[in-house]
PDB file of N, CA, C and O in Angstrom, chain B, residues numbered from 101:
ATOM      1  N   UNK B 101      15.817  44.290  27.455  1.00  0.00           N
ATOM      2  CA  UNK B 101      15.884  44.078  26.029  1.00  0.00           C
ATOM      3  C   UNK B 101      15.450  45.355  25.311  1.00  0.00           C
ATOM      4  O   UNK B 101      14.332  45.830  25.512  1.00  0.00           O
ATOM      5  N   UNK B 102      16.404  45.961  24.404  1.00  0.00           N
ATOM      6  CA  UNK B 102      15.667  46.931  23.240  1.00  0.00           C
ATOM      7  C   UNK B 102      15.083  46.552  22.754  1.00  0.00           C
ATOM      8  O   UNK B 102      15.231  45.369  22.449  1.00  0.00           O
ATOM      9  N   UNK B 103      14.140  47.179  22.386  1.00  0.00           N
ATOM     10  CA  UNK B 103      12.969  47.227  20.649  1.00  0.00           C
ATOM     11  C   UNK B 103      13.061  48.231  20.043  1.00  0.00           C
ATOM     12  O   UNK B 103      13.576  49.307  20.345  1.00  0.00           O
ATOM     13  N   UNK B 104      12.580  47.910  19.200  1.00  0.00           N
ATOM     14  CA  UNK B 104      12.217  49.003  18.046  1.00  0.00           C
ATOM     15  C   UNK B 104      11.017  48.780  17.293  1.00  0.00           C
ATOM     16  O   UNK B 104      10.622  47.661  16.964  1.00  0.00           O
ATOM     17  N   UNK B 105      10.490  49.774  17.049  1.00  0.00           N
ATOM     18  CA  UNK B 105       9.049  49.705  16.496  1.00  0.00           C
ATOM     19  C   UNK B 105       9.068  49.837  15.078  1.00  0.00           C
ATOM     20  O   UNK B 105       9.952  50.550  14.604  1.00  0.00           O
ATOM     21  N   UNK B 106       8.267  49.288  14.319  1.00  0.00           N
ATOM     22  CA  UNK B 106       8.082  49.194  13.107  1.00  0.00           C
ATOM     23  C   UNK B 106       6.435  49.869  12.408  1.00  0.00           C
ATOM     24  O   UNK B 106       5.402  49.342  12.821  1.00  0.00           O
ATOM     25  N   UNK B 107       6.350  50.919  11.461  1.00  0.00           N
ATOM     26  CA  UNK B 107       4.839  50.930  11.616  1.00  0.00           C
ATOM     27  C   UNK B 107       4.411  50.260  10.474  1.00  0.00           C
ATOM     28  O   UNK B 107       5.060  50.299   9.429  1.00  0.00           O
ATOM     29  N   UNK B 108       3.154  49.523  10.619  1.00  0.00           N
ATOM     30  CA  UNK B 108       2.781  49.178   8.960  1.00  0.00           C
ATOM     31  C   UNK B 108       1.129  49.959   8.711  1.00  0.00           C
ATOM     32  O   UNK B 108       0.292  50.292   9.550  1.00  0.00           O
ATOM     33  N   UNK B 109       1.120  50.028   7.706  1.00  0.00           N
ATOM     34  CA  UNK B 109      -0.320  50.781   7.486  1.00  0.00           C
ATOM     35  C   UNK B 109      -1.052  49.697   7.060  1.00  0.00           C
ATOM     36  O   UNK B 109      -0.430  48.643   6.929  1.00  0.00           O
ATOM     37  N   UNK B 110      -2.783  49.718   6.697  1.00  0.00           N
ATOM     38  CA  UNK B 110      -3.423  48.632   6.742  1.00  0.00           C
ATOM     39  C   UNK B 110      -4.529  49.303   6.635  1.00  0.00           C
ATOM     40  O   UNK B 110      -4.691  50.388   7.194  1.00  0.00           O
ATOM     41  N   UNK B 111      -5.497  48.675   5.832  1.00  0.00           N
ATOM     42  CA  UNK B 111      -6.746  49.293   5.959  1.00  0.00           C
ATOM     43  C   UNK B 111      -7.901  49.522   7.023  1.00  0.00           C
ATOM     44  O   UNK B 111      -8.333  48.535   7.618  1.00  0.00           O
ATOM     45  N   UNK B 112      -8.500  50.980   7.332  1.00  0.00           N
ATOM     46  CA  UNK B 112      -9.162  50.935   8.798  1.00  0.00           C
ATOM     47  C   UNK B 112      -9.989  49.678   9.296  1.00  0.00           C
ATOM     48  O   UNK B 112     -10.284  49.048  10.311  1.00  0.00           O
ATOM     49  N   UNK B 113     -10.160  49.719   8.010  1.00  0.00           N
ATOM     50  CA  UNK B 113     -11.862  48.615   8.561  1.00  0.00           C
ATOM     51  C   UNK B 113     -11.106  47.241   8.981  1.00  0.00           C
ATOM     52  O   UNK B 113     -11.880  46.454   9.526  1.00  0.00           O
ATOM     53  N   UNK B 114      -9.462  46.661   8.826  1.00  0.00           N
ATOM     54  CA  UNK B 114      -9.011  45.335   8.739  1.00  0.00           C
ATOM     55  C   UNK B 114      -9.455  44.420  10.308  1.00  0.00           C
ATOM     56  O   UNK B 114      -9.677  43.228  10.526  1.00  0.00           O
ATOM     57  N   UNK B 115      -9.442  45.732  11.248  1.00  0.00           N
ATOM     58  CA  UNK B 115      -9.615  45.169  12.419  1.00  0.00           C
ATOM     59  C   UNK B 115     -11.234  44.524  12.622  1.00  0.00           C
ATOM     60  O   UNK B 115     -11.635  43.457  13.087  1.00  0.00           O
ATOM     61  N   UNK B 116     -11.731  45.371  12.206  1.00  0.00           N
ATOM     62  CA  UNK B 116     -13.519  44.492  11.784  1.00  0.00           C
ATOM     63  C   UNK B 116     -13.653  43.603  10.963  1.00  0.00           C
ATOM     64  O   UNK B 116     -14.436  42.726  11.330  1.00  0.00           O
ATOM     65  N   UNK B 117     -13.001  43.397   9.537  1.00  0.00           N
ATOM     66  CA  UNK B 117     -13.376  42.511   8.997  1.00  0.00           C
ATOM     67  C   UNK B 117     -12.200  41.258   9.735  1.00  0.00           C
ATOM     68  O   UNK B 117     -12.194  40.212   9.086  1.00  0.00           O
ATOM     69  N   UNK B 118     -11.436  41.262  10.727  1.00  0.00           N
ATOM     70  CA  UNK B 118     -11.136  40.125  11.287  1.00  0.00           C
ATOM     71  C   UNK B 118     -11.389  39.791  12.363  1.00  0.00           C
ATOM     72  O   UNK B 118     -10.796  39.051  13.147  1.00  0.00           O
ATOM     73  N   UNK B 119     -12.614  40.532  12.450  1.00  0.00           N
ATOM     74  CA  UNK B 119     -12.766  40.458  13.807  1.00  0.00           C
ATOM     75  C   UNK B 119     -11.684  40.210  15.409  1.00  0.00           C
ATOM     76  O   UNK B 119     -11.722  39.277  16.211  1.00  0.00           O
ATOM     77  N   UNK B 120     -11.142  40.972  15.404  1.00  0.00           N
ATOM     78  CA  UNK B 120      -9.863  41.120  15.803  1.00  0.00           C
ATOM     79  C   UNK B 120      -9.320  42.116  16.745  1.00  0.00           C
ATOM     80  O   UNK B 120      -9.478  43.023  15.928  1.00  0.00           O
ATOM     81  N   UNK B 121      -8.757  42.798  17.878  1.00  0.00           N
ATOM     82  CA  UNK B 121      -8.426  43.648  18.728  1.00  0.00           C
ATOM     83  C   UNK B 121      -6.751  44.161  17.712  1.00  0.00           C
ATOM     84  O   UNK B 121      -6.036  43.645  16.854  1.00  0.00           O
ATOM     85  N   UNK B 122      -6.789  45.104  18.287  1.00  0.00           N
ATOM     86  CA  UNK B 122      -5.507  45.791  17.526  1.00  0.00           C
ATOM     87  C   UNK B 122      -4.365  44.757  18.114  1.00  0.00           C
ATOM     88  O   UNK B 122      -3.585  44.287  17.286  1.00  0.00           O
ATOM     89  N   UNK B 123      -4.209  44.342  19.626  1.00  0.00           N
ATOM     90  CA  UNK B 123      -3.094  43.781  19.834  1.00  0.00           C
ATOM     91  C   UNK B 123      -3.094  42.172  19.356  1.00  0.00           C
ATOM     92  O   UNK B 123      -2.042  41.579  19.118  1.00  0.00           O
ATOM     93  N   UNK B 124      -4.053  41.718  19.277  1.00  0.00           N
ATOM     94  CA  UNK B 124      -4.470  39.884  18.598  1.00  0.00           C
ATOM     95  C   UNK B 124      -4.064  39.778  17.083  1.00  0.00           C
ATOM     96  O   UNK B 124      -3.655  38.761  16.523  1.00  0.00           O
ATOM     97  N   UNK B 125      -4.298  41.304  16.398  1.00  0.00           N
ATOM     98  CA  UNK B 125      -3.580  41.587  15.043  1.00  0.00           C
ATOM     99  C   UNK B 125      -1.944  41.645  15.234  1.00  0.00           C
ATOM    100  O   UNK B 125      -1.144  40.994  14.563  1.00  0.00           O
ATOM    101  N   UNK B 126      -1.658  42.455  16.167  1.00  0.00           N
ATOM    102  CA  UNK B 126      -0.197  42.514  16.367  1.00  0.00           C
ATOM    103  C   UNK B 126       0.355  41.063  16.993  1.00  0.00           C
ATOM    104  O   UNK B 126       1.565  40.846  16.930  1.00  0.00           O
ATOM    105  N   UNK B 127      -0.192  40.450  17.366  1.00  0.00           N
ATOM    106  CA  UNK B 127       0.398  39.363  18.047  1.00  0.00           C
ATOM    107  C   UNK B 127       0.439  37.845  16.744  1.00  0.00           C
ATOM    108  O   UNK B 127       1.245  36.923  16.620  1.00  0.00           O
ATOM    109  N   UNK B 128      -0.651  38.150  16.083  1.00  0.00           N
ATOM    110  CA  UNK B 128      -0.299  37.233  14.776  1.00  0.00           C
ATOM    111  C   UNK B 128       0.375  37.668  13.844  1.00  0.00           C
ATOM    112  O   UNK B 128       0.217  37.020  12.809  1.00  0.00           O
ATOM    113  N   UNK B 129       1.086  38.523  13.773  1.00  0.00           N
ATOM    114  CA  UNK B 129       1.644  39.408  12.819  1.00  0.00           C
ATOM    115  C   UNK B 129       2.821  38.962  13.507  1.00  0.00           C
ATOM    116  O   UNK B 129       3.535  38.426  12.659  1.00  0.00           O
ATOM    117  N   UNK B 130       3.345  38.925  14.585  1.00  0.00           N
ATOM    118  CA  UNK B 130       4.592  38.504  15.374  1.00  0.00           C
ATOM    119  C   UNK B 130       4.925  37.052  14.952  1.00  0.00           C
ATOM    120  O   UNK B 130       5.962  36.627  14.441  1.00  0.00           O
ATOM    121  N   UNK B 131       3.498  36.224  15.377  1.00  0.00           N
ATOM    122  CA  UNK B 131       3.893  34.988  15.030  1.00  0.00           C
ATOM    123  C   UNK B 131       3.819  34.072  13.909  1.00  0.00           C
ATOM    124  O   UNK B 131       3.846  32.841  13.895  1.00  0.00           O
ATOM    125  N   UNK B 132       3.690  35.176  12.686  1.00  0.00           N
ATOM    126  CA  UNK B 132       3.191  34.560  11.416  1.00  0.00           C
ATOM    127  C   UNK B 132       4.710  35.169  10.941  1.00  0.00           C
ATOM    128  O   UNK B 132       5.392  34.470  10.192  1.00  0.00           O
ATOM    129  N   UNK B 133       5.067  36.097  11.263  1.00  0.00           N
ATOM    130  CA  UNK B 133       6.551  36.959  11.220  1.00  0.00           C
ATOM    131  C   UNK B 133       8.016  35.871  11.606  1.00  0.00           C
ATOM    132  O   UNK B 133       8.843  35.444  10.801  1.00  0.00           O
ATOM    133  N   UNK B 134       7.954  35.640  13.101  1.00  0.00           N
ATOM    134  CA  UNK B 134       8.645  34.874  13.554  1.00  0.00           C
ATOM    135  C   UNK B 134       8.497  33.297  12.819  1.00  0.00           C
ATOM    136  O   UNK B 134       9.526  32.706  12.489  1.00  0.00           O
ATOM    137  N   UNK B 135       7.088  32.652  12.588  1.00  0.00           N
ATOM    138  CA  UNK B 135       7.343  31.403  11.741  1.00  0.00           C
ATOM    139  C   UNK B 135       8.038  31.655  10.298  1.00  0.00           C
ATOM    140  O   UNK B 135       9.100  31.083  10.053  1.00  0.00           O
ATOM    141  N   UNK B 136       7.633  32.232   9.655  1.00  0.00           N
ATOM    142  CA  UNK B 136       8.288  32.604   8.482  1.00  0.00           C
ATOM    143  C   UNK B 136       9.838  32.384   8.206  1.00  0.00           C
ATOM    144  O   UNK B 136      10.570  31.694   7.497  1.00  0.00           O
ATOM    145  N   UNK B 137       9.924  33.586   9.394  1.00  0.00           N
ATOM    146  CA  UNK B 137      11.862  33.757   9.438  1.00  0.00           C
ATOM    147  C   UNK B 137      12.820  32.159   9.761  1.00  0.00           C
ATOM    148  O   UNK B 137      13.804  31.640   9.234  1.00  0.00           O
ATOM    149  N   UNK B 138      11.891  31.788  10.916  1.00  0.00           N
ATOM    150  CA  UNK B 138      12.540  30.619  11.596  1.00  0.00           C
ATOM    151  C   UNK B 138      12.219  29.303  10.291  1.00  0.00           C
ATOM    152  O   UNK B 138      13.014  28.371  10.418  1.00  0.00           O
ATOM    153  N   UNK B 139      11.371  29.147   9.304  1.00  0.00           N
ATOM    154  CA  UNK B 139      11.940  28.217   8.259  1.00  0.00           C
ATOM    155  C   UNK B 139      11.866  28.518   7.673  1.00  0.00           C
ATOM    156  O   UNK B 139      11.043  27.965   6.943  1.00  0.00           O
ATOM    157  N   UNK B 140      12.683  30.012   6.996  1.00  0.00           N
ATOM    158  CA  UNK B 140      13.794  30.347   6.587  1.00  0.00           C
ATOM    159  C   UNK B 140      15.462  30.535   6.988  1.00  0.00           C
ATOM    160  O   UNK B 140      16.375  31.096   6.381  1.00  0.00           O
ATOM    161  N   UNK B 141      15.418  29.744   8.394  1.00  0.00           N
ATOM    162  CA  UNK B 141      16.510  29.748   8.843  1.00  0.00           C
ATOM    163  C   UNK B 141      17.349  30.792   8.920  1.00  0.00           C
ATOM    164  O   UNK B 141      18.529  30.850   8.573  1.00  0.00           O
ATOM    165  N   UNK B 142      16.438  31.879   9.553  1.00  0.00           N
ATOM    166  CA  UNK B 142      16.680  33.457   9.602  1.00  0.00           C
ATOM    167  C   UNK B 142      17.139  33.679  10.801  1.00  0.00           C
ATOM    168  O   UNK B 142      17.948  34.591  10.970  1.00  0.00           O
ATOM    169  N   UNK B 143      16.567  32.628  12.202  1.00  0.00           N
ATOM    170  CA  UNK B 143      16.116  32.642  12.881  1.00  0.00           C
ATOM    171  C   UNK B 143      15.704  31.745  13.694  1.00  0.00           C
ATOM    172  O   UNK B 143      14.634  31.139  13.642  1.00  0.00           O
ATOM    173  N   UNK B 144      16.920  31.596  14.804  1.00  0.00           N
ATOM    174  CA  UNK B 144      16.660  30.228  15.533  1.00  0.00           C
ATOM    175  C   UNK B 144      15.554  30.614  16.279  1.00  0.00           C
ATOM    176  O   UNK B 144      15.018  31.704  16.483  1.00  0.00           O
ATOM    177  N   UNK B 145      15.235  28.971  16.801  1.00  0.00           N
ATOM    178  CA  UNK B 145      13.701  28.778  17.767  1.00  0.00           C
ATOM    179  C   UNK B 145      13.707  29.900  18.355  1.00  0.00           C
ATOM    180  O   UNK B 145      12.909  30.822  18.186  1.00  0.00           O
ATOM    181  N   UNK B 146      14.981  29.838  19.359  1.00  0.00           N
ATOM    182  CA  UNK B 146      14.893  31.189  20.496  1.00  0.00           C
ATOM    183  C   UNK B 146      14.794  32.237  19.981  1.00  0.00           C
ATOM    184  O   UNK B 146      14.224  32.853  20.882  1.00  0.00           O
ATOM    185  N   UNK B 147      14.909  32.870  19.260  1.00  0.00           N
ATOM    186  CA  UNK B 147      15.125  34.158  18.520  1.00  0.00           C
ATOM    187  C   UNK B 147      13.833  34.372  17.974  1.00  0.00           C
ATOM    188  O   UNK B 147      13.398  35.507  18.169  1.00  0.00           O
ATOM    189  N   UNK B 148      12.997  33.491  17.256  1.00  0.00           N
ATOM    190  CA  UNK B 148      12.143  33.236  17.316  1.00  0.00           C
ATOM    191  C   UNK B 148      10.697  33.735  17.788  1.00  0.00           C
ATOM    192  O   UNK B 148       9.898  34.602  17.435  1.00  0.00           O
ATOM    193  N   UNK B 149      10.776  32.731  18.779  1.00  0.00           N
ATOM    194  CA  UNK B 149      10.070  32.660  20.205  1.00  0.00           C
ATOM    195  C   UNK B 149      10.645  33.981  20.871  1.00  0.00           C
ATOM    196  O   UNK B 149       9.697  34.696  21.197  1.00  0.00           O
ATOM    197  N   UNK B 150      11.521  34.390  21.097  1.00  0.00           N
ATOM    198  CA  UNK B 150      11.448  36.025  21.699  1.00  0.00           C
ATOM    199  C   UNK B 150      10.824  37.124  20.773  1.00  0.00           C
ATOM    200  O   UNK B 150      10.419  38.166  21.291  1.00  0.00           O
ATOM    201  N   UNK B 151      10.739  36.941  19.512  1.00  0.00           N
ATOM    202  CA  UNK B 151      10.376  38.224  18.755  1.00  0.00           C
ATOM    203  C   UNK B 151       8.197  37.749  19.137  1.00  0.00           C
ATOM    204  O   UNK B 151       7.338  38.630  19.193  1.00  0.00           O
ATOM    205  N   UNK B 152       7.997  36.706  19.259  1.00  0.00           N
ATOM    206  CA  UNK B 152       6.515  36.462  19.481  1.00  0.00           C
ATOM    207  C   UNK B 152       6.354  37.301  20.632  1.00  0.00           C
ATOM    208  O   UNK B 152       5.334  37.988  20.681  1.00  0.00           O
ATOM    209  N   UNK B 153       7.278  37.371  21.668  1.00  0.00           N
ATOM    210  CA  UNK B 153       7.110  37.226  22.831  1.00  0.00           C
ATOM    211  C   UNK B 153       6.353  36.129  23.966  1.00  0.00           C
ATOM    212  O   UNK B 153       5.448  36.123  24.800  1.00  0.00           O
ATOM    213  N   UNK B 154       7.453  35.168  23.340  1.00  0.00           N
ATOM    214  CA  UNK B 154       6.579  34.037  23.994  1.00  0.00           C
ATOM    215  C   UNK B 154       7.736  33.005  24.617  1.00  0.00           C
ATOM    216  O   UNK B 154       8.875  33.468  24.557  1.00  0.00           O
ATOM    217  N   UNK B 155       7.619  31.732  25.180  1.00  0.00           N
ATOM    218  CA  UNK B 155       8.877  30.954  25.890  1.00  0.00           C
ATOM    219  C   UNK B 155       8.782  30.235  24.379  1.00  0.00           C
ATOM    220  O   UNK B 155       7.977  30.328  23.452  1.00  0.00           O
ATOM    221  N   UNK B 156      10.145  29.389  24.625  1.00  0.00           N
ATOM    222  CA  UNK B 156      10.481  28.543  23.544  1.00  0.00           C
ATOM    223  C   UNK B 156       9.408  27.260  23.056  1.00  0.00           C
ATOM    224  O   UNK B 156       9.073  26.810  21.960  1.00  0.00           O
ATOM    225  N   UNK B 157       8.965  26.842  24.906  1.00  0.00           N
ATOM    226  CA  UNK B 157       8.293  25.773  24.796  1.00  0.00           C
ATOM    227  C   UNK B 157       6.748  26.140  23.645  1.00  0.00           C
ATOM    228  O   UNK B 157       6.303  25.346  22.816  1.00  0.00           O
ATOM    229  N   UNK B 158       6.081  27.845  24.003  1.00  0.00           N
ATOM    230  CA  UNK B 158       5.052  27.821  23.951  1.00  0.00           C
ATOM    231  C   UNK B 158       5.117  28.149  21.795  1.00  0.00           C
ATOM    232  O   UNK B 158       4.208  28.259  20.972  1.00  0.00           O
ATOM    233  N   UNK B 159       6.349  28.188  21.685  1.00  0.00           N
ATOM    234  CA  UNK B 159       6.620  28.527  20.312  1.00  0.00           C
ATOM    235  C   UNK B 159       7.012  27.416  19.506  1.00  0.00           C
ATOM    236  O   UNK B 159       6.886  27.442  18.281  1.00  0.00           O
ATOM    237  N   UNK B 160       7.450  26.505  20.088  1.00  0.00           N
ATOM    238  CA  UNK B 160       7.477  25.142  20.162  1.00  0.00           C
ATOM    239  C   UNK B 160       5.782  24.488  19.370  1.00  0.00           C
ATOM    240  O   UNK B 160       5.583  23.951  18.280  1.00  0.00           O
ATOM    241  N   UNK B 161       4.898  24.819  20.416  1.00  0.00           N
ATOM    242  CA  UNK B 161       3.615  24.153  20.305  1.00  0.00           C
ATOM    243  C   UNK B 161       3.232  24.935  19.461  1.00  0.00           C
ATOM    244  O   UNK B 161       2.496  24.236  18.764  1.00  0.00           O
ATOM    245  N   UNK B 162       3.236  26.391  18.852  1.00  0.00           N
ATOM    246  CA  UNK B 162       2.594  27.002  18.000  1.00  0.00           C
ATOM    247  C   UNK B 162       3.199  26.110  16.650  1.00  0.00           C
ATOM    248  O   UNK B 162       2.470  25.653  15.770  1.00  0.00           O
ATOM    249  N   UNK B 163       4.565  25.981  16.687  1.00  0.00           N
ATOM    250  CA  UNK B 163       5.045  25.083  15.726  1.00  0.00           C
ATOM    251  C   UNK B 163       4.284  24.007  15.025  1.00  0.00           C
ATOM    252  O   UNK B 163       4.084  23.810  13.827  1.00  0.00           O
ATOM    253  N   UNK B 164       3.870  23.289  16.226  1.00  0.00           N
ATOM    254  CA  UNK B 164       3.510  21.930  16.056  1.00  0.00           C
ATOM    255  C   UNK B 164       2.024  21.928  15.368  1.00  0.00           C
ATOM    256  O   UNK B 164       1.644  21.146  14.497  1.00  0.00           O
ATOM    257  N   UNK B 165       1.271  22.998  15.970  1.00  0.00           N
ATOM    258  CA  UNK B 165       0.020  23.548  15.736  1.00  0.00           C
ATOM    259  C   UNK B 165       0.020  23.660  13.981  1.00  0.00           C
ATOM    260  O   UNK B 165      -0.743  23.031  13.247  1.00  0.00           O
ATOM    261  N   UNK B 166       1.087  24.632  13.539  1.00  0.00           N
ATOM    262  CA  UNK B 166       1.240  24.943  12.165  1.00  0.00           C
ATOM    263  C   UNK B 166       2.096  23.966  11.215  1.00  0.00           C
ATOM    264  O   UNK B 166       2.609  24.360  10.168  1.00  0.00           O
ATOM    265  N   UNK B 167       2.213  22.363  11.800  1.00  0.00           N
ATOM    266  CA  UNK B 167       2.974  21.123  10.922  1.00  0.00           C
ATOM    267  C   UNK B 167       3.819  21.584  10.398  1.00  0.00           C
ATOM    268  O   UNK B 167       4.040  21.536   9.188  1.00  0.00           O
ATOM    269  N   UNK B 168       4.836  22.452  11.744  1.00  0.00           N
ATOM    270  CA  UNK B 168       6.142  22.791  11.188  1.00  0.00           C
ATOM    271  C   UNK B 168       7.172  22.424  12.162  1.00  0.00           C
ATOM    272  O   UNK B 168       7.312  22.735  13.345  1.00  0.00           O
ATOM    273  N   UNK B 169       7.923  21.617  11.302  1.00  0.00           N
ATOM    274  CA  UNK B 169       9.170  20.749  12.208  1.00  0.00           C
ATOM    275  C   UNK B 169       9.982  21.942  12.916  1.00  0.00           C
ATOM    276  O   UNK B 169      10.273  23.095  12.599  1.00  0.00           O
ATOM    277  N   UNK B 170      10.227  21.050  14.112  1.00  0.00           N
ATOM    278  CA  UNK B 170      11.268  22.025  15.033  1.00  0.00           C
ATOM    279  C   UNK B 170      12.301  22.014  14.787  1.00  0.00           C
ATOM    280  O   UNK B 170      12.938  22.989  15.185  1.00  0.00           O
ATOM    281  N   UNK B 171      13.142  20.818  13.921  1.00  0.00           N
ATOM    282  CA  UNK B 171      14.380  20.616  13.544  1.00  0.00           C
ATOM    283  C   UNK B 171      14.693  20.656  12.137  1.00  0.00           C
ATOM    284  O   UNK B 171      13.862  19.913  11.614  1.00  0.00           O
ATOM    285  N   UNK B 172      15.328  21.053  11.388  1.00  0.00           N
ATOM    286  CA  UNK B 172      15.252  20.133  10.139  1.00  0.00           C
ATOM    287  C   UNK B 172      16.318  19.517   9.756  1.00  0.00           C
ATOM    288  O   UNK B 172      16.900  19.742   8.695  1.00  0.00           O
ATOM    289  N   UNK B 173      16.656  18.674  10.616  1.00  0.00           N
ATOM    290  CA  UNK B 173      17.958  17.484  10.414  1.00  0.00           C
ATOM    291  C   UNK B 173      16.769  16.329   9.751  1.00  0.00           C
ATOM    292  O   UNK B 173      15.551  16.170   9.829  1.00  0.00           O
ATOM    293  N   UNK B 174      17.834  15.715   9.124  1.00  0.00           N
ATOM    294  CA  UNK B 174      17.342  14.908   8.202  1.00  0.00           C
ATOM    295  C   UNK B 174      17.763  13.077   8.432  1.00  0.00           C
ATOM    296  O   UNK B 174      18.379  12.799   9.461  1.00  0.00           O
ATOM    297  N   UNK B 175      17.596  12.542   7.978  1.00  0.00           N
ATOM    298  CA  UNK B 175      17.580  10.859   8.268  1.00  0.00           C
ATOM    299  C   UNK B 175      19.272  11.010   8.302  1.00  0.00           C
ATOM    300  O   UNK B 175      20.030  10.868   9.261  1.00  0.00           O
ATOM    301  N   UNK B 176      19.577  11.352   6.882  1.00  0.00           N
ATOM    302  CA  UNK B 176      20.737  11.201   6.997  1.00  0.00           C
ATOM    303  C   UNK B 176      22.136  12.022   7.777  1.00  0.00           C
ATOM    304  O   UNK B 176      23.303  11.822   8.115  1.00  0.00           O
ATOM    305  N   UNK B 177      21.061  13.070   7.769  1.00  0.00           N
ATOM    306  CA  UNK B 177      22.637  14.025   9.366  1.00  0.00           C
ATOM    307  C   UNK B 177      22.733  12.812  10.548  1.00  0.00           C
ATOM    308  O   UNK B 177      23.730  12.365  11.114  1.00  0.00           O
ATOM    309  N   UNK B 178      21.346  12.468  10.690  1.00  0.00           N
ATOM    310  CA  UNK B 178      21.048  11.886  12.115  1.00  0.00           C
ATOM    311  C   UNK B 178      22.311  10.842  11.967  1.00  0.00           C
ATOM    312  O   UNK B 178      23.434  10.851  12.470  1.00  0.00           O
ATOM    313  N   UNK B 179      21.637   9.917  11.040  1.00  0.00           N
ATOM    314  CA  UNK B 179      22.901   9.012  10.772  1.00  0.00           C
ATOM    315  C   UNK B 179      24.351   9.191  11.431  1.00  0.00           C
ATOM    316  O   UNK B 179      24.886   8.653  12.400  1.00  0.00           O
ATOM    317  N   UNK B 180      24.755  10.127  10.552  1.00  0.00           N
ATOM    318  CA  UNK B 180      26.260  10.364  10.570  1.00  0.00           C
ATOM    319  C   UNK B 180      26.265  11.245  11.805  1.00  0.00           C
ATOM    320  O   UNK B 180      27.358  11.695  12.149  1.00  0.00           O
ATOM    321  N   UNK B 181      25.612  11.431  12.238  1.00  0.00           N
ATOM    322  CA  UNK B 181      25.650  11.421  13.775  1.00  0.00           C
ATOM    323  C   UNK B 181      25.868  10.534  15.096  1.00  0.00           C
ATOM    324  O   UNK B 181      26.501  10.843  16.105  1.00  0.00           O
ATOM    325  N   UNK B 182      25.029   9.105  14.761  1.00  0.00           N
ATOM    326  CA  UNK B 182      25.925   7.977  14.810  1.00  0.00           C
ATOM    327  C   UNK B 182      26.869   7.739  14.958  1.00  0.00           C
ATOM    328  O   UNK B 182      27.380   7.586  16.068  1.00  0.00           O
ATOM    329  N   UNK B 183      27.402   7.630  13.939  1.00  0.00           N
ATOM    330  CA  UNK B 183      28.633   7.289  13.127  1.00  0.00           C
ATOM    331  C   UNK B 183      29.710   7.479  14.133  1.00  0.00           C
ATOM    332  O   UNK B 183      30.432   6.742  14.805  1.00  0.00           O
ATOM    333  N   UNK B 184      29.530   8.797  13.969  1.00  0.00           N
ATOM    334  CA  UNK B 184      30.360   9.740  14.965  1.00  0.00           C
ATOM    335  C   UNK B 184      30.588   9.512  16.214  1.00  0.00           C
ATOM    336  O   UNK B 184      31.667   9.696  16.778  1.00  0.00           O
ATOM    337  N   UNK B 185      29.608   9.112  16.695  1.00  0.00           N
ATOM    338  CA  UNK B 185      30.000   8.685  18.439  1.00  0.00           C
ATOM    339  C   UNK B 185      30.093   7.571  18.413  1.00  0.00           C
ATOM    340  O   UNK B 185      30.391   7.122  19.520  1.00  0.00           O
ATOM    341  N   UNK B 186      29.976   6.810  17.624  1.00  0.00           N
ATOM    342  CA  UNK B 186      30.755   5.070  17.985  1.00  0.00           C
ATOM    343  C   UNK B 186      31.877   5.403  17.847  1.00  0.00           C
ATOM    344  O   UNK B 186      32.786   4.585  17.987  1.00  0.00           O
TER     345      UNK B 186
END
């Protein structure tokens, strides 16, 4: 897989006042990044879950963690989903 790096600047001290390792900053920054995009529908699960660097399942549970639906089909798609296969 390619990457590409992105730099962002930030104030020195950010890593102390969050008490925080440079990569635990980069790694919530991934997954506060990746939730964002994905409900904005930027960005399926998988796509997702690869920019965290993480499996689907474990992006899945971060989901669930942050009371954010994995789907957003609605009563009524489901329905006419139904519908459809009778």
């Amino acid at each position: 897989m390619n990457t590409q790096s992105i730099t962002i600047d930030f104030p020195s001290d950010l890593l102390l006042a969050l008490n925080e390792t440079e990569s635990e900053l980069k790694q919530g920054i991934k997954i506060s990044l990746a939730i964002r995009l994905f409900r904005l529908q930027k960005l399926t699960i998988g796509k997702a879950a690869q920019l965290c660097g993480l499996s689907r399942f474990q992006f899945e549970t971060i989901l669930s963690e942050n009371d954010v639906p994995i789907s957003n089909l609605t009563i009524t798609d489901v329905l006419k989903d139904i519908e459809k296969l009778k």
